[in-house]
N, CA, C and O atoms as a MOPAC input file, in Angstrom:
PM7 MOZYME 1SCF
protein

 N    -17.52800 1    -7.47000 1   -12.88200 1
 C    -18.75700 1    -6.98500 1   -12.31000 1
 C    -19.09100 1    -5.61700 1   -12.86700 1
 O    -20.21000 1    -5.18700 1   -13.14900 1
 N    -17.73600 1    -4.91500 1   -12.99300 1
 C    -18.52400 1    -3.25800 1   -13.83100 1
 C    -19.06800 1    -3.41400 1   -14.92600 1
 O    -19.93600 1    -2.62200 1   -15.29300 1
 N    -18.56500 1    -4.79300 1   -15.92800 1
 C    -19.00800 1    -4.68500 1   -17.39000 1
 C    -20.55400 1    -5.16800 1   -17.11100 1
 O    -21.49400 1    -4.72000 1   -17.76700 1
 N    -20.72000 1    -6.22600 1   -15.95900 1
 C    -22.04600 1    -6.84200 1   -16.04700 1
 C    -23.42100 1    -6.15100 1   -15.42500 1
 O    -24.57900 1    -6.56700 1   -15.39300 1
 N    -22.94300 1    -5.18300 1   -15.04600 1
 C    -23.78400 1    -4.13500 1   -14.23100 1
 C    -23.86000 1    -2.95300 1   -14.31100 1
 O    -24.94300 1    -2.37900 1   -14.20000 1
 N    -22.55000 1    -2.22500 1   -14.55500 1
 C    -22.64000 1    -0.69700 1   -15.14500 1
 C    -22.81100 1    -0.67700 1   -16.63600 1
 O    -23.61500 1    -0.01900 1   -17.29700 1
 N    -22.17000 1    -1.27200 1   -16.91500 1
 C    -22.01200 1    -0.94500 1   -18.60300 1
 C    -23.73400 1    -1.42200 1   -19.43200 1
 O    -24.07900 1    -0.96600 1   -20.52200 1
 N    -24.51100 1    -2.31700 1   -18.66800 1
 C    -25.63600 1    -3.24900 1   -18.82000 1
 C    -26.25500 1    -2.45600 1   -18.58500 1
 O    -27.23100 1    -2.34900 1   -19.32800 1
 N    -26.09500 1    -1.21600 1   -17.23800 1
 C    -27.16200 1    -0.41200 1   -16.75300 1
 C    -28.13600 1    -0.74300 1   -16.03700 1
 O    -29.05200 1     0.03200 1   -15.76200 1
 N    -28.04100 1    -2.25600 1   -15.53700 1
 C    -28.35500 1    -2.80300 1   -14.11700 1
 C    -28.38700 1    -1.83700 1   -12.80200 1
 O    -29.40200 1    -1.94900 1   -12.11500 1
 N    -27.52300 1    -1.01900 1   -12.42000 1
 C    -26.95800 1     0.07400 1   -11.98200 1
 C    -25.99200 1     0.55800 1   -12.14500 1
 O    -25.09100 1     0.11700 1   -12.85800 1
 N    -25.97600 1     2.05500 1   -11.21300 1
 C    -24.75900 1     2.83700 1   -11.70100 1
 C    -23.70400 1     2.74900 1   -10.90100 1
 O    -23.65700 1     2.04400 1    -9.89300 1
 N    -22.79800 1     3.47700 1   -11.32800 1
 C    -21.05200 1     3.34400 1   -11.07700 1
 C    -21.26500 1     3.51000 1    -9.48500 1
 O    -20.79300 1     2.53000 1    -8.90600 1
 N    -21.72000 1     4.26700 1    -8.77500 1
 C    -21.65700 1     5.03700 1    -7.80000 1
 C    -22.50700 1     3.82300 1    -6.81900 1
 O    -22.08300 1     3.46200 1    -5.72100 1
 N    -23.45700 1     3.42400 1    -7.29700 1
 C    -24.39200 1     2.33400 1    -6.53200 1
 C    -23.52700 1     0.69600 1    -6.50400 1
 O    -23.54900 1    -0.09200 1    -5.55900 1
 N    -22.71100 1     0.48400 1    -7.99700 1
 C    -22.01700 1    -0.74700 1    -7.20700 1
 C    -20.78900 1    -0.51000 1    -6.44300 1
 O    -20.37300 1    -1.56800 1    -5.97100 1
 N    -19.90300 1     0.72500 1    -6.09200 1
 C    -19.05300 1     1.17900 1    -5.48100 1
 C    -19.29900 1     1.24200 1    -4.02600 1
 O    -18.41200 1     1.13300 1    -3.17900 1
 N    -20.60700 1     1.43200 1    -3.77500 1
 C    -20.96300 1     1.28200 1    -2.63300 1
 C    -21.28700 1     0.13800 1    -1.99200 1
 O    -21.35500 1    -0.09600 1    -0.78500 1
 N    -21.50200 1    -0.63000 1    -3.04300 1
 C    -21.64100 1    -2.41400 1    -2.94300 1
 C    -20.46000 1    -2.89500 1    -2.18600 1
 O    -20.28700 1    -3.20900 1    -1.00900 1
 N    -19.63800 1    -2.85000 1    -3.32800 1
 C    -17.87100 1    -2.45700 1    -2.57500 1
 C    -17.45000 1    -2.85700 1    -1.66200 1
 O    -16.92300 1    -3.84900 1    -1.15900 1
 N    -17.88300 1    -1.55000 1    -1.42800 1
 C    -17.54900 1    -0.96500 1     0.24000 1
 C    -17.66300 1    -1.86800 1     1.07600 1
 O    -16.91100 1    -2.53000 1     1.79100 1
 N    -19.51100 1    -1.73300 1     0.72200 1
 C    -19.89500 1    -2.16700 1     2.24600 1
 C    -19.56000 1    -4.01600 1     1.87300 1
 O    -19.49500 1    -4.74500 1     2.86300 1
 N    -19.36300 1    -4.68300 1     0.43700 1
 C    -18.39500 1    -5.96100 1     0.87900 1
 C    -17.25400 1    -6.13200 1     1.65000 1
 O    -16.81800 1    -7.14400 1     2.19800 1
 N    -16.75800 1    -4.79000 1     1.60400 1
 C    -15.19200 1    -4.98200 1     1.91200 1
 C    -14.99000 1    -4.27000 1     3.21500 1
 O    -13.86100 1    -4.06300 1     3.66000 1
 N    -15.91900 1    -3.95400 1     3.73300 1
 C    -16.32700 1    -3.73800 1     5.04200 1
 C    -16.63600 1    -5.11300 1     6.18900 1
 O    -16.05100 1    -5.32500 1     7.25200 1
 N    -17.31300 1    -5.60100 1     5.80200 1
 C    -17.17300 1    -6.73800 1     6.70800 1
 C    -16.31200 1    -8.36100 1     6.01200 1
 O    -16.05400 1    -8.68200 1     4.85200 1
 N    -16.06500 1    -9.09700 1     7.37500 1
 C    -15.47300 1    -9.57500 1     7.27900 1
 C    -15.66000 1   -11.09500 1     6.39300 1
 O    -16.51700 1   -11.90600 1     6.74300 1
 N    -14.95400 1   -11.28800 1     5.48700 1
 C    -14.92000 1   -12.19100 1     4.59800 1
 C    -14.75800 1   -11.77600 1     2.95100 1
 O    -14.38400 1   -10.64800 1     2.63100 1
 N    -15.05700 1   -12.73700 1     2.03300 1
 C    -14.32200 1   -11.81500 1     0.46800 1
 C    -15.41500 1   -11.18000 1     0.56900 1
 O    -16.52100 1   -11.23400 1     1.10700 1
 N    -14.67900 1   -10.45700 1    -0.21800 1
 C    -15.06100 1    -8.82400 1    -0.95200 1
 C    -16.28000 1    -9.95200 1    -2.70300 1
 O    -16.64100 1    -9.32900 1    -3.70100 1
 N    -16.51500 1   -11.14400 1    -2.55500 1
 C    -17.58100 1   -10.94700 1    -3.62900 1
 C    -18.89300 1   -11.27100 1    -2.74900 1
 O    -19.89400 1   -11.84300 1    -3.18000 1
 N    -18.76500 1   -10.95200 1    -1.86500 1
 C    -20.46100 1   -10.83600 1    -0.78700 1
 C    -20.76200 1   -10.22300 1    -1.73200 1
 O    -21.59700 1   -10.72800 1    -2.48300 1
 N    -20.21500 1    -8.95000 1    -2.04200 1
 C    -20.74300 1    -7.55200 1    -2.99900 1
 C    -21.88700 1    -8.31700 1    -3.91500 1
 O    -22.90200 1    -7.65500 1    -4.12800 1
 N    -21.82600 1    -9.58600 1    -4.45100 1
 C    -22.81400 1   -10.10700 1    -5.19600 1
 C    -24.16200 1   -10.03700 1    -5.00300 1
 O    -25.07500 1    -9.85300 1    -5.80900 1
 N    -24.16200 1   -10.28200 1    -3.32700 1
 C    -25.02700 1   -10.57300 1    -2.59700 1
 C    -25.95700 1    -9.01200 1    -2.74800 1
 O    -27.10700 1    -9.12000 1    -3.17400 1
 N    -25.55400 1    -7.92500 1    -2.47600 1
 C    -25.62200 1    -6.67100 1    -2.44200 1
 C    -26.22300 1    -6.18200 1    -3.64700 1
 O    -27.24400 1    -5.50400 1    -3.53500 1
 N    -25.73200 1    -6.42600 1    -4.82000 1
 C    -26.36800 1    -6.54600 1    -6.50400 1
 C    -27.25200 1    -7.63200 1    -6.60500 1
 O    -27.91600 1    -7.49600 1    -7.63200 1
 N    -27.52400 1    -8.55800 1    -6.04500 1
 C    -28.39800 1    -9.64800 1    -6.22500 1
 C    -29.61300 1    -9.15900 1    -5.44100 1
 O    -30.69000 1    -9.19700 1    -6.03600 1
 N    -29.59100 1    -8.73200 1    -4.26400 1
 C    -30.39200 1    -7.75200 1    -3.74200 1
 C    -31.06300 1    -6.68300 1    -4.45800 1
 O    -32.28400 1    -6.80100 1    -4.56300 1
 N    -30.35900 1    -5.39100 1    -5.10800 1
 C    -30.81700 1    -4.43100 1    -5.62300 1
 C    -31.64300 1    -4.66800 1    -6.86300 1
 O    -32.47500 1    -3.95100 1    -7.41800 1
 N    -31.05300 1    -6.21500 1    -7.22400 1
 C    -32.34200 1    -6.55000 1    -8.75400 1
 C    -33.23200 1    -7.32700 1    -8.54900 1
 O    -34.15900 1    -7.36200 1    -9.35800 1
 N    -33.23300 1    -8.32400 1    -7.23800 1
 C    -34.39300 1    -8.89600 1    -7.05200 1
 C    -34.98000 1    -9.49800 1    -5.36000 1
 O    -35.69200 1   -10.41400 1    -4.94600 1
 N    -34.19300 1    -8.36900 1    -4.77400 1
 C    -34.42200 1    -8.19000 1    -3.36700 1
 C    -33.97200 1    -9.67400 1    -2.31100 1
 O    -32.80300 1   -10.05800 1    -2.35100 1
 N    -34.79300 1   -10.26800 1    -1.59200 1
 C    -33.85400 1   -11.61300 1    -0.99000 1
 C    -33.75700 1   -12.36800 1    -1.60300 1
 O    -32.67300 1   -12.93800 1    -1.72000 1
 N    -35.00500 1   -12.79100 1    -2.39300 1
 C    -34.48500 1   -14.00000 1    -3.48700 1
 C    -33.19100 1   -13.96900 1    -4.52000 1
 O    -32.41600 1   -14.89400 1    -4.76000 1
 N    -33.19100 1   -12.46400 1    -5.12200 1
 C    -31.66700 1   -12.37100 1    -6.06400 1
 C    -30.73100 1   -12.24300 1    -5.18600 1
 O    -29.65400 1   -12.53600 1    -5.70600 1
 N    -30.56200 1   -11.77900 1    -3.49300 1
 C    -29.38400 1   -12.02800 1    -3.15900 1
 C    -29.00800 1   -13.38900 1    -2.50300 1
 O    -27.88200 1   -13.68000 1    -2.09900 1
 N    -30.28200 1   -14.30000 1    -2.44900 1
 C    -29.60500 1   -15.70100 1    -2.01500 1
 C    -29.55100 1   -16.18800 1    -3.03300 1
 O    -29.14800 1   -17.31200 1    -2.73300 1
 N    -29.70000 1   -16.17100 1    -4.39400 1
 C    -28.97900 1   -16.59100 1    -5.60900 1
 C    -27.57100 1   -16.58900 1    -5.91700 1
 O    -26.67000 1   -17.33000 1    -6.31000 1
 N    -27.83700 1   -15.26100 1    -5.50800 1
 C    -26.08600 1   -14.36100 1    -5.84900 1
 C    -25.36800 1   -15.13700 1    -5.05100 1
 O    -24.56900 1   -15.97100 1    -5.47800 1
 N    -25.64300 1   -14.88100 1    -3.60800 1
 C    -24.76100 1   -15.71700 1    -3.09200 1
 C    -24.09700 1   -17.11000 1    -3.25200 1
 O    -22.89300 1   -17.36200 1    -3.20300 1
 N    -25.03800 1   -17.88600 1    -3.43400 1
 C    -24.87800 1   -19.49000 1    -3.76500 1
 C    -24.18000 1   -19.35400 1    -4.67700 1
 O    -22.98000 1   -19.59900 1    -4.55400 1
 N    -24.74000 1   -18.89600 1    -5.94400 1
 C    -24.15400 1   -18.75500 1    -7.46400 1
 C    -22.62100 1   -18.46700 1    -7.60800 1
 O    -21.98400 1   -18.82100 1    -8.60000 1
 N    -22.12700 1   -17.86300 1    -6.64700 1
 C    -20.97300 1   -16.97200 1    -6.51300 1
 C    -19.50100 1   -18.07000 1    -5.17900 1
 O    -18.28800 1   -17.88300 1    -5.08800 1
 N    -20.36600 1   -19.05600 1    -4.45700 1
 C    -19.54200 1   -19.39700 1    -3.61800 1
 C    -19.54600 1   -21.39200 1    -4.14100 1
 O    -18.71400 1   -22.29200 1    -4.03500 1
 N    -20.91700 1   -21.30300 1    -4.68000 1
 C    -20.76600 1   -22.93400 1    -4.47000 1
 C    -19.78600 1   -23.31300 1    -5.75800 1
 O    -19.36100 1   -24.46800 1    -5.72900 1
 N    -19.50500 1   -22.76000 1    -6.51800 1
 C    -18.67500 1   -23.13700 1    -7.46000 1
 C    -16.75900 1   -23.40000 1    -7.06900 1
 O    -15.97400 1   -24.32900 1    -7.26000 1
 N    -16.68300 1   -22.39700 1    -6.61900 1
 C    -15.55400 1   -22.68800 1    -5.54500 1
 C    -15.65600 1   -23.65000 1    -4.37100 1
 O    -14.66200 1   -24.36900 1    -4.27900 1
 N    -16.20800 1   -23.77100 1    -3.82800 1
 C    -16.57600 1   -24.93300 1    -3.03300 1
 C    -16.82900 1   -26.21100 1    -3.35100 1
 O    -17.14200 1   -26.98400 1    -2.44600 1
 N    -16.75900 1   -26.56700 1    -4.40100 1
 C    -17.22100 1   -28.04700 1    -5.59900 1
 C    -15.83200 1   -28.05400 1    -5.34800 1
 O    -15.33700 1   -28.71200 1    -4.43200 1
 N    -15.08700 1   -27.24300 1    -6.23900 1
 C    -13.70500 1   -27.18600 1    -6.63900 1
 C    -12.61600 1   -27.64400 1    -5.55500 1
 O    -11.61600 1   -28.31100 1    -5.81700 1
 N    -13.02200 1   -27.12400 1    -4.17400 1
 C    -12.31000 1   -27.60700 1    -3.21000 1
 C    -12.44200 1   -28.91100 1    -2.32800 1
 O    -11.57500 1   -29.54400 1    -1.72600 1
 N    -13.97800 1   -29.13500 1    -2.45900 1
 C    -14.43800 1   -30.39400 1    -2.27600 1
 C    -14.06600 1   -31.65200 1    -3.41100 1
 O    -14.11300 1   -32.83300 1    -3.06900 1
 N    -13.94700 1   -31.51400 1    -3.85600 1
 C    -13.61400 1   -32.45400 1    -5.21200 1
 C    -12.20400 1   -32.12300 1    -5.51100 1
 O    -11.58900 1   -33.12300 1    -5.88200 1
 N    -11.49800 1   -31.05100 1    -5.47100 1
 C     -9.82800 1   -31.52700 1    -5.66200 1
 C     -9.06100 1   -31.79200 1    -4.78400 1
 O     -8.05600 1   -32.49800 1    -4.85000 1
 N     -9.58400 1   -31.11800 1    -3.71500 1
 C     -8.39300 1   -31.41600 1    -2.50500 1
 C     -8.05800 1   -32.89000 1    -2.53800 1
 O     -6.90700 1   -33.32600 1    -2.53800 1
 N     -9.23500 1   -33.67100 1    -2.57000 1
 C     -8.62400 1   -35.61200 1    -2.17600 1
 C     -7.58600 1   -35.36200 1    -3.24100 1
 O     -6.41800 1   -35.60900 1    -2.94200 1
 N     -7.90600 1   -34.83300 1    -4.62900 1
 C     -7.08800 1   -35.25000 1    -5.69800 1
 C     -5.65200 1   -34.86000 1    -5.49400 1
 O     -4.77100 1   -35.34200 1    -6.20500 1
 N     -5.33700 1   -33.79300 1    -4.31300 1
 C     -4.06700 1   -33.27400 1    -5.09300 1
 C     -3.11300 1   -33.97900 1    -4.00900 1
 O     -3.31700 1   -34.24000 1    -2.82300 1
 N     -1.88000 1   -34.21900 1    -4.92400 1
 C     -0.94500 1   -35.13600 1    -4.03800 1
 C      0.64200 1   -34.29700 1    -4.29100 1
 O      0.47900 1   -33.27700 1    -4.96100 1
 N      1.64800 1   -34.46500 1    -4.01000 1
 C      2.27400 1   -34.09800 1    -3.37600 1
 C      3.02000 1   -33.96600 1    -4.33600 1
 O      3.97000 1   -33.23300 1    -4.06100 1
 N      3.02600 1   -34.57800 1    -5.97400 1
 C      3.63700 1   -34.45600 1    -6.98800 1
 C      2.33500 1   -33.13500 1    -8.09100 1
 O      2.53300 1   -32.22800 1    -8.89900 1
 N      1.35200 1   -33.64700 1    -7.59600 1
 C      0.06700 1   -32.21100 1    -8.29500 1
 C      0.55500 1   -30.94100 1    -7.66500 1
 O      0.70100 1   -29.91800 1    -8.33600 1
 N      0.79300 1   -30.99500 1    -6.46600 1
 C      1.43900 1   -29.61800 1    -5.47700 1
 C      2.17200 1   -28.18700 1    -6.35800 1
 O      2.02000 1   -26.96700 1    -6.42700 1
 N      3.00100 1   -29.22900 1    -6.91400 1
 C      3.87900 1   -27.68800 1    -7.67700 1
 C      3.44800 1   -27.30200 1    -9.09000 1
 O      3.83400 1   -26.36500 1    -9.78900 1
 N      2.54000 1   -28.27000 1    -9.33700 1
 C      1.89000 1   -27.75900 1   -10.42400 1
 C      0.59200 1   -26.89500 1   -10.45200 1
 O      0.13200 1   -26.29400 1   -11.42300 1
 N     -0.02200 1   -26.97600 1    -8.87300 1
 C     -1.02300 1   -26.36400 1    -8.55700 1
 C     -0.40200 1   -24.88700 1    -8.15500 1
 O     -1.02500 1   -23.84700 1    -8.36800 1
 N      0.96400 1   -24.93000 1    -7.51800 1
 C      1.57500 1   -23.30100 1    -7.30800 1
 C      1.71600 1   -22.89800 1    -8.15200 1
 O      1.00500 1   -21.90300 1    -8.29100 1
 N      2.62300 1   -23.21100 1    -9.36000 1
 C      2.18300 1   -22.47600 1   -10.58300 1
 C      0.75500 1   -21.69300 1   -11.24600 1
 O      0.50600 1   -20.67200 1   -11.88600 1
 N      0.09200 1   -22.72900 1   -10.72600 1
 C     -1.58500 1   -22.32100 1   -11.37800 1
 C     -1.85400 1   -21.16800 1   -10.36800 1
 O     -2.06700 1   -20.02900 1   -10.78400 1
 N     -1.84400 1   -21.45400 1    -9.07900 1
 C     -2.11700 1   -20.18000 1    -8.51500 1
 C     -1.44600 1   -18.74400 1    -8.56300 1
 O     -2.01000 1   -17.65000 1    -8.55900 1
 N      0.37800 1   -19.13800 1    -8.62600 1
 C      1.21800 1   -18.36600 1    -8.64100 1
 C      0.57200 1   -16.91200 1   -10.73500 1
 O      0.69600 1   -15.77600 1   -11.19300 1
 N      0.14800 1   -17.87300 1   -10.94800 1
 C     -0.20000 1   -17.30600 1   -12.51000 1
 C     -1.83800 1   -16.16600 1   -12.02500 1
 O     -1.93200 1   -14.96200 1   -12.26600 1
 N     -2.98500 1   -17.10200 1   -11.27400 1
 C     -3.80300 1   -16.23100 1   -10.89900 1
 C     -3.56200 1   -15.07400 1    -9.82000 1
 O     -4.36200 1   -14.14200 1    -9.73200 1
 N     -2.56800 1   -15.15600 1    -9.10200 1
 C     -1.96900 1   -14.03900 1    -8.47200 1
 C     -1.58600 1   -13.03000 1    -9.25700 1
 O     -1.60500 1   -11.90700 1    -8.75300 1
 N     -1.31200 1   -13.12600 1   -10.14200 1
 C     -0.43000 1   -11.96400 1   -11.26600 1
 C     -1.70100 1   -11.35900 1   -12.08600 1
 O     -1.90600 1   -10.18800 1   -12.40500 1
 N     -2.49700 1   -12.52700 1   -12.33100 1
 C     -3.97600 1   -11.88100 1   -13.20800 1
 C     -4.47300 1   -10.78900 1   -12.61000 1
 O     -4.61700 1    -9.67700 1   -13.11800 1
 N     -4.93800 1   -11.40700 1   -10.64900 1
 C     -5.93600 1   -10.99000 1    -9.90100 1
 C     -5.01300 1    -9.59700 1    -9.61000 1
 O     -5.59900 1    -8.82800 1    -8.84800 1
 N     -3.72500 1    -9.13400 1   -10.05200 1
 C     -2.80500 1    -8.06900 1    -9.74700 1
 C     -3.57000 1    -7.07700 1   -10.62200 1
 O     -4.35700 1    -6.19700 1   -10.27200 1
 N     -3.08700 1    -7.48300 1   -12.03600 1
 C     -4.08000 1    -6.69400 1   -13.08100 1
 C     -5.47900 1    -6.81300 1   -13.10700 1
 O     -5.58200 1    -5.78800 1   -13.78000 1
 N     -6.37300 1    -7.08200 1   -12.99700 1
 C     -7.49400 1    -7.04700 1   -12.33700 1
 C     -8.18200 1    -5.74700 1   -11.38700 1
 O     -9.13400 1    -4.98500 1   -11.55400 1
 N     -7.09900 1    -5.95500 1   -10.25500 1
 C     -7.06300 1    -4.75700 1    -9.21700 1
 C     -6.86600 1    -3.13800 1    -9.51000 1
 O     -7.30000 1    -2.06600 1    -9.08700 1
 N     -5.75900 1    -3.73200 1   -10.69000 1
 C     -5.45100 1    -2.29300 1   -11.69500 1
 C     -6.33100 1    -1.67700 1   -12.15200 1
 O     -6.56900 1    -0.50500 1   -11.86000 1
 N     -7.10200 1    -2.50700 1   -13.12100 1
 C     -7.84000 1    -2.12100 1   -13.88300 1
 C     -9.50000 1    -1.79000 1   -13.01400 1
 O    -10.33500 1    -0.97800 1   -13.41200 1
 N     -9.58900 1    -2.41000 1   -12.14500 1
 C    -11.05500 1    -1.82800 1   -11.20000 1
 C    -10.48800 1    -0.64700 1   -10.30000 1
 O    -11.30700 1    -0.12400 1    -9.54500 1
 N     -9.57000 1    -0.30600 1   -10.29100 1
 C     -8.81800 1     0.86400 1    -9.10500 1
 C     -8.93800 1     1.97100 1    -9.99700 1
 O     -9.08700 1     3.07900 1    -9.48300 1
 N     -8.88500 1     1.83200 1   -11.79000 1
 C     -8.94300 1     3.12100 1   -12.57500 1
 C    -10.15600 1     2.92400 1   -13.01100 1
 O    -10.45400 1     3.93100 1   -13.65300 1
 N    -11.28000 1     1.95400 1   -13.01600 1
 C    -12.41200 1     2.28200 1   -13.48300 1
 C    -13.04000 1     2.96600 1   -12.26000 1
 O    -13.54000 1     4.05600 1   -12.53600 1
 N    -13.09700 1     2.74000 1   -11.48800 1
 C    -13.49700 1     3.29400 1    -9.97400 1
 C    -13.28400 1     4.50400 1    -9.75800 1
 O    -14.29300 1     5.12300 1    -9.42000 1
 N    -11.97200 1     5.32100 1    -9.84900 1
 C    -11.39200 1     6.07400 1    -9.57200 1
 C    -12.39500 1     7.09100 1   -10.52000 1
 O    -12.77400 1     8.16500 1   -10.05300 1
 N    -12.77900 1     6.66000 1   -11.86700 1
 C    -13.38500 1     7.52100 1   -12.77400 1
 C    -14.44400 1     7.93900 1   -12.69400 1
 O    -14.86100 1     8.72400 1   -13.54500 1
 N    -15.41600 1     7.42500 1   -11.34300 1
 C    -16.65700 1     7.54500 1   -10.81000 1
 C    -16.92200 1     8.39800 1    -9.82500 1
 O    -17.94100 1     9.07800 1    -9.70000 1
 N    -15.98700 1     8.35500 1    -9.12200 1
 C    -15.60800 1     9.33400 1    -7.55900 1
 C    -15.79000 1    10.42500 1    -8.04600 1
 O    -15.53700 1    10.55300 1    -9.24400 1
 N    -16.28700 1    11.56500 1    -7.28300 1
 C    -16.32600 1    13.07200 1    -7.47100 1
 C    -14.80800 1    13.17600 1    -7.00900 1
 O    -14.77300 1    12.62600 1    -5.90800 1
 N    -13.75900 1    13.54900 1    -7.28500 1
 C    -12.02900 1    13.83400 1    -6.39500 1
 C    -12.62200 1    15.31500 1    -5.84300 1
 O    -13.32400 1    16.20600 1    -6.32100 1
 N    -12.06900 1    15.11400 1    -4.80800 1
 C    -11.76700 1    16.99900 1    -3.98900 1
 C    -10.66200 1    16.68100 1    -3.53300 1
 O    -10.07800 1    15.60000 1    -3.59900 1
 N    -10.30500 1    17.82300 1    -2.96800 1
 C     -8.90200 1    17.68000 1    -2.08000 1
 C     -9.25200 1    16.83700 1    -0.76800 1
 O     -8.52500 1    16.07700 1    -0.12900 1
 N    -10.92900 1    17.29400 1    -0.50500 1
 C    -10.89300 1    16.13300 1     1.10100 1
 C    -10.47100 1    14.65500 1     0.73300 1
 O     -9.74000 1    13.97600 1     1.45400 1
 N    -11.03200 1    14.21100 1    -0.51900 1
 C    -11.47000 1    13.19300 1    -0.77700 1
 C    -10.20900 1    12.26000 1    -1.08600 1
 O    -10.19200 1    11.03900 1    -0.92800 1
 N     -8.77000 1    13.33900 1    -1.72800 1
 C     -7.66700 1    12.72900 1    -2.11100 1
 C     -7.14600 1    12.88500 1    -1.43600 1
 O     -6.15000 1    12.17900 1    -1.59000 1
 N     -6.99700 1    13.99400 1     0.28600 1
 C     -6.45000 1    13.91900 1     1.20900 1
 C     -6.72300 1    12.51900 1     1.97000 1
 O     -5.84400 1    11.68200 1     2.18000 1
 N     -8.56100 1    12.35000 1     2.48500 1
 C     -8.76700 1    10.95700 1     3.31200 1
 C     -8.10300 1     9.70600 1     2.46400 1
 O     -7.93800 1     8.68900 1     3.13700 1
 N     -7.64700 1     9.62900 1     0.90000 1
 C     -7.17600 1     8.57000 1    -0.18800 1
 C     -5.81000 1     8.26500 1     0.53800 1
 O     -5.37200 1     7.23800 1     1.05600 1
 N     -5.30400 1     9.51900 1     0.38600 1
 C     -3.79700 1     8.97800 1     0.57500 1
 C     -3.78300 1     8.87300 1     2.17500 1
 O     -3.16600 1     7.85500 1     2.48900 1
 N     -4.12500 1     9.38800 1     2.99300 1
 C     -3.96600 1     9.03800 1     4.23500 1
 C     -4.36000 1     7.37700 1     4.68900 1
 O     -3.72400 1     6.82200 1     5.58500 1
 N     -5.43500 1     6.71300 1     3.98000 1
 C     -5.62500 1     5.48200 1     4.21700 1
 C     -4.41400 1     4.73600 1     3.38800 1
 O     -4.00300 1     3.69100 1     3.89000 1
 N     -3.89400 1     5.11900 1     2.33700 1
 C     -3.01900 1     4.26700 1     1.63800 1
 C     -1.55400 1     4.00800 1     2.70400 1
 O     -1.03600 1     2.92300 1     2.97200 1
 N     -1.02100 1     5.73000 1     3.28900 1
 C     -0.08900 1     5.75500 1     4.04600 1
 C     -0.55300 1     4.75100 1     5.45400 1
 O      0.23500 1     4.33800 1     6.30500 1
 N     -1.19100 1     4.64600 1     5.43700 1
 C     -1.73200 1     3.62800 1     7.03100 1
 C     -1.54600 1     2.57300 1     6.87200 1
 O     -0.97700 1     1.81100 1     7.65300 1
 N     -2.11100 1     2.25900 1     5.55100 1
 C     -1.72600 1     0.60200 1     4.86900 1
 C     -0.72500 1     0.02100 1     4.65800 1
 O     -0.34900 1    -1.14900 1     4.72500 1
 N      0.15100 1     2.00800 1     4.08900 1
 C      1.57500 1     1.11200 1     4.07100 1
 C      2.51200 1     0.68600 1     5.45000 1
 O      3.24600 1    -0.29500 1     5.57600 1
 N      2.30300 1     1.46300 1     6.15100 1
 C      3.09900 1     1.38200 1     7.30200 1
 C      2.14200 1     0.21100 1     8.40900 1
 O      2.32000 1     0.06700 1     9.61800 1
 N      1.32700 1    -0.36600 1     7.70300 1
 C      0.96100 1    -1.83800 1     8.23400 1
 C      0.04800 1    -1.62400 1     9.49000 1
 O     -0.03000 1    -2.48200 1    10.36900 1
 N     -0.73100 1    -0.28200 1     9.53900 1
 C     -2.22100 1     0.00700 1    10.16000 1
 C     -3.15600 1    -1.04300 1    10.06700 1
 O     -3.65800 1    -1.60800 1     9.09500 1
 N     -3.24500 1    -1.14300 1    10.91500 1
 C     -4.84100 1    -2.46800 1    11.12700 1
 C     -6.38000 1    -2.01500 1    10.30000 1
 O     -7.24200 1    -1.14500 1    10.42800 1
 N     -6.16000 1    -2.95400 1     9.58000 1
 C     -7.37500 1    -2.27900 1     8.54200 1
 C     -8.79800 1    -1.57700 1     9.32800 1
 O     -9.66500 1    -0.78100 1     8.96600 1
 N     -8.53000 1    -2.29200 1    10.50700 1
 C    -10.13500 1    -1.33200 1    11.18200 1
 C     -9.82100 1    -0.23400 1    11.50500 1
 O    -10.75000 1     0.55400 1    11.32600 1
 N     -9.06500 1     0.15000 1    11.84900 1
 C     -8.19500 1     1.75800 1    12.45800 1
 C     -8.58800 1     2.40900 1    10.78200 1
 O     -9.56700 1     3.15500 1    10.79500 1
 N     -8.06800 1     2.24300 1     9.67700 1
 C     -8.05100 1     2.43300 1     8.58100 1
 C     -9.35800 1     2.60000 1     8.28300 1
 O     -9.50700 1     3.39800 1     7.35700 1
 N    -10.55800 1     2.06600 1     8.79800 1
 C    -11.46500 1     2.01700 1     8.24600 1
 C    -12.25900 1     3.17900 1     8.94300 1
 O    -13.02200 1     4.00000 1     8.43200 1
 N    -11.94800 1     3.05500 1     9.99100 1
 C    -12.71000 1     4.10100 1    11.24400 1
 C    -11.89000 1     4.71900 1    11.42000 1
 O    -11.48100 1     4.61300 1    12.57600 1
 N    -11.06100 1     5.77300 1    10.48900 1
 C    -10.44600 1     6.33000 1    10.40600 1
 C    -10.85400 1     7.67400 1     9.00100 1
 O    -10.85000 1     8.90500 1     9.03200 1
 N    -11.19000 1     6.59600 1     7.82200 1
 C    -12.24500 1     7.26700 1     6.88600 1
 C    -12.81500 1     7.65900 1     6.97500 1
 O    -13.45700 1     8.04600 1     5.99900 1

């Protein structure tokens, strides 16, 4: 999403970060955010695009494989996922340092950082965490 929107100049760093957010603010995945950019380029119509565009493809996929998978497909499907777990790891990496490069840092800003990280680690309820920011 940064290459298809920041780098394009669709918008800026700071405007899909806030997309983000407020995806990962309420409840469900974090690619609502589509919905949010589908919005900012073509108001309700681009965000009920975005949306569809973004969920029904996964939804084919689950509608149409689940009958298929049987009990000998099973461990070949953990592998497949077990492999996109490790991608979606690096992935996270790599949007956590493009991100990071957008933020103004202050000390408030890397103080409220690590204080949400320490909350996370010690297994804080993400809303406390959130209303806590």
């Amino acid at each position: 999403m940064f290459h298809e929107i920041v780098e394009r100049a669709l918008a800026d760093g700071k405007t899909l970060l806030d997309g983000i957010a407020w995806g990962s603010s309420h409840p469900g995945p974090i690619v609502i955010t589509a919905t949010f950019v589908g919005y900012l380029l073509q108001g309700v119509s681009g965000a009920t695009a975005a949306t569809i565009c973004v969920f029904l493809p996964s939804f084919l996929i689950v509608v149409v494989l689940s009958p298929a998978l049987t009990a000998t497909a099973k461990r070949g499907f953990d592998c497949f996922m077990n492999g996109i777990l490790c991608s979606f790891c690096g992935l996270l990496v790599s949007t956590v340092y493009h991100f990071s490069r957008i933020v103004e840092w202050s000390w408030a800003w890397g103080s409220i950082a690590a204080a949400a990280f320490a909350a996370l680690y010690v297994r804080a309820a993400g809303s406390a965490v959130l209303l806590g920011a």
